[in-house]
Backbone as JSON, one array per atom type, in Angstrom:
{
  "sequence": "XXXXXXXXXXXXXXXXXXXXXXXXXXXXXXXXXXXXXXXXXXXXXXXXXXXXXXXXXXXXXXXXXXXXXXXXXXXXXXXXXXXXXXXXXXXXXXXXXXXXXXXXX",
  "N": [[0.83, -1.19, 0.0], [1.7, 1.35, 0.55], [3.47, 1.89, -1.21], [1.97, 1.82, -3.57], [0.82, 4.02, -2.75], [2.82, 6.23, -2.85], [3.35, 6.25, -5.11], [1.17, 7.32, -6.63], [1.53, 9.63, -5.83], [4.15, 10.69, -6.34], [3.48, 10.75, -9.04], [1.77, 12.8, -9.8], [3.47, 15.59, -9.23], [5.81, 17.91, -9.4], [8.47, 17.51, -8.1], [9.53, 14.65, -7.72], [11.36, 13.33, -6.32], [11.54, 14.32, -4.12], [9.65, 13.47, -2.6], [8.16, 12.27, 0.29], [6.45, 9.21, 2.08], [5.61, 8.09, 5.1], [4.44, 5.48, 7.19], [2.52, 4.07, 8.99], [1.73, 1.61, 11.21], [-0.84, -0.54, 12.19], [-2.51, -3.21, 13.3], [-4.96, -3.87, 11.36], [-4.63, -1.13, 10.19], [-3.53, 0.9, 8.83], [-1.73, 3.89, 8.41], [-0.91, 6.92, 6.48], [1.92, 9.75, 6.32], [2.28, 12.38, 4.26], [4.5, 13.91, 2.67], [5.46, 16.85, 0.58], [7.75, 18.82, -1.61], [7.39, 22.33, -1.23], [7.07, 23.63, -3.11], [5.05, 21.43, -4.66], [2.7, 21.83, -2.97], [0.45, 22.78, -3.91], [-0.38, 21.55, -6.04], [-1.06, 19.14, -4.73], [-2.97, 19.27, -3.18], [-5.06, 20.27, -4.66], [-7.85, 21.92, -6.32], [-10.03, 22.78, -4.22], [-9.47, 20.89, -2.22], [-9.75, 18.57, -3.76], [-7.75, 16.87, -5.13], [-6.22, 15.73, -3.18], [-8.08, 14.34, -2.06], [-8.99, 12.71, -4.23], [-6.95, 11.25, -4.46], [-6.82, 9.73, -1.55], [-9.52, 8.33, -1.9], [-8.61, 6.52, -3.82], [-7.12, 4.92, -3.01], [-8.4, 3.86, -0.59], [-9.58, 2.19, -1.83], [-8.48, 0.53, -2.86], [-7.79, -0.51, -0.69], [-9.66, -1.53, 0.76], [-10.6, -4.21, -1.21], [-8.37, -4.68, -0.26], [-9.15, -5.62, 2.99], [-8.24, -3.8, 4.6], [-7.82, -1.07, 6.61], [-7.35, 2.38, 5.44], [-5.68, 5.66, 5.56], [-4.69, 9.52, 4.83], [-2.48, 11.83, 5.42], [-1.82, 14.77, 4.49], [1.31, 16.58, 5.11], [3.2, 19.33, 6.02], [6.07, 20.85, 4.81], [6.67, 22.61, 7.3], [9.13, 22.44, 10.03], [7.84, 21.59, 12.46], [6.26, 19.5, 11.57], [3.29, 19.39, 10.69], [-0.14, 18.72, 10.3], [-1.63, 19.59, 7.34], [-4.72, 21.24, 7.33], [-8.31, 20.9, 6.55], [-7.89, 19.53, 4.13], [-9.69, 17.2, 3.54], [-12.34, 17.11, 2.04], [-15.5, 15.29, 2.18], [-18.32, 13.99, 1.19], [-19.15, 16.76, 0.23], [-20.75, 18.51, -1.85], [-21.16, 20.73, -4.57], [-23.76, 22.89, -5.79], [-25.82, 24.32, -8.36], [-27.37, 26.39, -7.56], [-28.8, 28.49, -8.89], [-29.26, 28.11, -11.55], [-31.3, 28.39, -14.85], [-33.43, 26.96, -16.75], [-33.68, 26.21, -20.08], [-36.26, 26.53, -22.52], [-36.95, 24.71, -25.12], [-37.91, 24.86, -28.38]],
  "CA": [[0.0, 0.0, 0.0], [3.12, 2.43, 0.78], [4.14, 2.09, -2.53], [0.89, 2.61, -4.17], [0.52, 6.33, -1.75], [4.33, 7.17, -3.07], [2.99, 6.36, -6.62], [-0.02, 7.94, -6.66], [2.1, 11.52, -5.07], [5.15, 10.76, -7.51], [3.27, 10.63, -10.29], [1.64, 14.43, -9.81], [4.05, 16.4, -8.76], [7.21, 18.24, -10.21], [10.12, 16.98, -7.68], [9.43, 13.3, -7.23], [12.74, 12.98, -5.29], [11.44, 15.05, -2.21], [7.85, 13.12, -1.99], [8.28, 11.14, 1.69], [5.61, 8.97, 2.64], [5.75, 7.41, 6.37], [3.69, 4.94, 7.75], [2.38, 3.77, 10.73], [0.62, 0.62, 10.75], [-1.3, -1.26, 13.68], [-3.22, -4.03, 13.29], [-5.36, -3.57, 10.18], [-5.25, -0.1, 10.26], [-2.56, 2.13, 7.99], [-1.75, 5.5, 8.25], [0.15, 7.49, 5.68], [1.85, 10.46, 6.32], [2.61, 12.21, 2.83], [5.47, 15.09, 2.38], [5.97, 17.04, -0.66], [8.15, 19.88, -2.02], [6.49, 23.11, -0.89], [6.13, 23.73, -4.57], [4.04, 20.8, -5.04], [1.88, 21.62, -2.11], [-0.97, 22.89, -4.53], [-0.52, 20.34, -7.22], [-1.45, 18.05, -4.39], [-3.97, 19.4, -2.8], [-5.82, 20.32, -5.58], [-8.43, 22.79, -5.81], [-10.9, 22.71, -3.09], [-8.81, 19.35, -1.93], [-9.79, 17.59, -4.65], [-6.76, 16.14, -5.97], [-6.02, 14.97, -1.93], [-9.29, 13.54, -1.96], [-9.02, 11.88, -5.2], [-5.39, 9.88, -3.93], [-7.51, 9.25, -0.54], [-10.34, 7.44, -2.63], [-8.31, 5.53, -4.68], [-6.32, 4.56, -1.75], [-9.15, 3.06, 0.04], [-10.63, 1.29, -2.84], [-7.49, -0.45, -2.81], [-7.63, -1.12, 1.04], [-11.2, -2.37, 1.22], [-10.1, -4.81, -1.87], [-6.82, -5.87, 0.91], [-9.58, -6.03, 3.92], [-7.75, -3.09, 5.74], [-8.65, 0.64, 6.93], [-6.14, 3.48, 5.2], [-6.03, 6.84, 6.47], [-3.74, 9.82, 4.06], [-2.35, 13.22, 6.06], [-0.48, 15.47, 3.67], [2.02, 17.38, 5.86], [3.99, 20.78, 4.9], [7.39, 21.44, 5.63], [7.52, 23.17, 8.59], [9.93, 21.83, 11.25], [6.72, 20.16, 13.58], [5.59, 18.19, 10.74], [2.2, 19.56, 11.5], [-0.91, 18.3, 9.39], [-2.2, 20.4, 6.59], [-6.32, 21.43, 7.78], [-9.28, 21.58, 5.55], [-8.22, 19.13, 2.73], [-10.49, 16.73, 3.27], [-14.06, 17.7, 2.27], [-16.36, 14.38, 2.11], [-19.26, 14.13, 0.72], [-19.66, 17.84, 0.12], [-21.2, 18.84, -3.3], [-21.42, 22.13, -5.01], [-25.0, 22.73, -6.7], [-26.02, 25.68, -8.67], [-29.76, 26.9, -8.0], [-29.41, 29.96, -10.38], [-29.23, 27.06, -13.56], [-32.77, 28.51, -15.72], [-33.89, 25.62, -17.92], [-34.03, 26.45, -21.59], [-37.35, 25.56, -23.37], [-37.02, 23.57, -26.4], [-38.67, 25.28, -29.11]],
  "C": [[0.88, 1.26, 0.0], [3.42, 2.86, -0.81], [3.27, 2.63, -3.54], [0.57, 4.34, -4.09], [1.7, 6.88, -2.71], [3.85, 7.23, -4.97], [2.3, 7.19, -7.22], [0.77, 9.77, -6.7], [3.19, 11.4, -6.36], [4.75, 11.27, -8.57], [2.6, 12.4, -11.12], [2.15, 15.28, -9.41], [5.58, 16.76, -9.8], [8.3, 17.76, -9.98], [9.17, 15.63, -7.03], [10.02, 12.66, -5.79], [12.15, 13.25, -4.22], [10.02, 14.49, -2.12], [8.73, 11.86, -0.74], [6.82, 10.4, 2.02], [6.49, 8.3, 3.71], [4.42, 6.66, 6.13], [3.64, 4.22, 8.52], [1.07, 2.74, 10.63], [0.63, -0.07, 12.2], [-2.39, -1.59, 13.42], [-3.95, -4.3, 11.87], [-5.46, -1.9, 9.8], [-3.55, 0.44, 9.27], [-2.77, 3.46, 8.02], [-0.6, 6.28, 7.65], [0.05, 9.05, 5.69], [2.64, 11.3, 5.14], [3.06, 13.93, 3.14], [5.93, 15.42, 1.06], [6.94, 18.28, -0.93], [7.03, 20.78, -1.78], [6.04, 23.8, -1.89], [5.02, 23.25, -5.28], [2.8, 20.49, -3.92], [0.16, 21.82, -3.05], [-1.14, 21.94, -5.74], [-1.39, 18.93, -6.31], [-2.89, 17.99, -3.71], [-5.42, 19.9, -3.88], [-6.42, 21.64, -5.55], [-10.13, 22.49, -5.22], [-10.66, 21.05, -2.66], [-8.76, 18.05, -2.38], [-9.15, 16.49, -4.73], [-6.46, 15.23, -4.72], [-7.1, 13.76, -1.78], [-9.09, 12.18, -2.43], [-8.1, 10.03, -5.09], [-6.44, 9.23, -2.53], [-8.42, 8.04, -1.16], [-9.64, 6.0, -2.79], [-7.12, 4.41, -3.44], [-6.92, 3.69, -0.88], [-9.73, 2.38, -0.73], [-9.92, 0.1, -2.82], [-7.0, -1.31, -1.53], [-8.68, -1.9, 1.5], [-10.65, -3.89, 0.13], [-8.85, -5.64, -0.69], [-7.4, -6.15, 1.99], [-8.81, -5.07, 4.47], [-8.37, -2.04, 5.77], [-7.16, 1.54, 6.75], [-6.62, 4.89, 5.4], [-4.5, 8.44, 5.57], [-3.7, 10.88, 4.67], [-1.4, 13.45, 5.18], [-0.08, 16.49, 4.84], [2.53, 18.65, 4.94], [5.03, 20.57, 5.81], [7.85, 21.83, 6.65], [8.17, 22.02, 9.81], [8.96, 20.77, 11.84], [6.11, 19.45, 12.64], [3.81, 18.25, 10.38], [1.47, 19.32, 10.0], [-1.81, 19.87, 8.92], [-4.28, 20.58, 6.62], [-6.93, 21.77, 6.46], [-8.67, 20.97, 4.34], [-9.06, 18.56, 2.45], [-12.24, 17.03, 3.12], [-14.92, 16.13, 1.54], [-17.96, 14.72, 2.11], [-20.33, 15.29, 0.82], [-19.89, 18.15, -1.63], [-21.46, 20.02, -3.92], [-22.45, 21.81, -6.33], [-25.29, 24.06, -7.16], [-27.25, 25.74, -8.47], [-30.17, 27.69, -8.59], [-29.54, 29.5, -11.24], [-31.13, 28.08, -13.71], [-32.17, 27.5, -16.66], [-34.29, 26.4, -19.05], [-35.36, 25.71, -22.22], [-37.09, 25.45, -24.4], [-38.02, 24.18, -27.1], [-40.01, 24.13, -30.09]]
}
């Protein structure tokens, strides 16, 4: 699964070299903590955390498939390692209610 997370981050980003994943595993449970170049902080997060999301998804599709529970924190740079807030947005949806319907002549 490690390798999959580092794949997944490798594969969108500009400096490959500096992507770190950690992980911390106990029992069935995985937890990956994912470091990138502070250049490729918005490549990863996407926009409106999308792109974080997206690796999260595909991450657990692949964990339910192995019978485990995976868990993805993108970090930033600073010194404490400290977790990046507000990427994950679950099952939030953006709807327009101004759409007008065109009638069909």
């Amino acid at each position: 699964m490690k390798k999959f997370v580092e794949f997944l981050v490798q594969s969108l980003v500009k400096a490959p070299q500096n992507v770190v994943v950690d992980e911390l595993h106990d029992g069935n449970s995985y937890r990956y903590s994912v470091s990138v170049d502070p250049a490729d902080m918005g490549l990863i997060i996407g926009k409106g955390g999308r792109t974080i999301n997206s690796i999260r998804l595909l991450a657990k599709a692949k964990a339910i498939k192995e019978g485990v529970w995976v868990d993805i924190q993108l970090l930033d740079n600073h010194p404490n390692g400290r977790t990046i807030e507000n990427t994950q947005h679950q099952g939030q949806e953006q709807h327009n209610d101004n759409v007008e319907e065109t009638q069909g002549f």
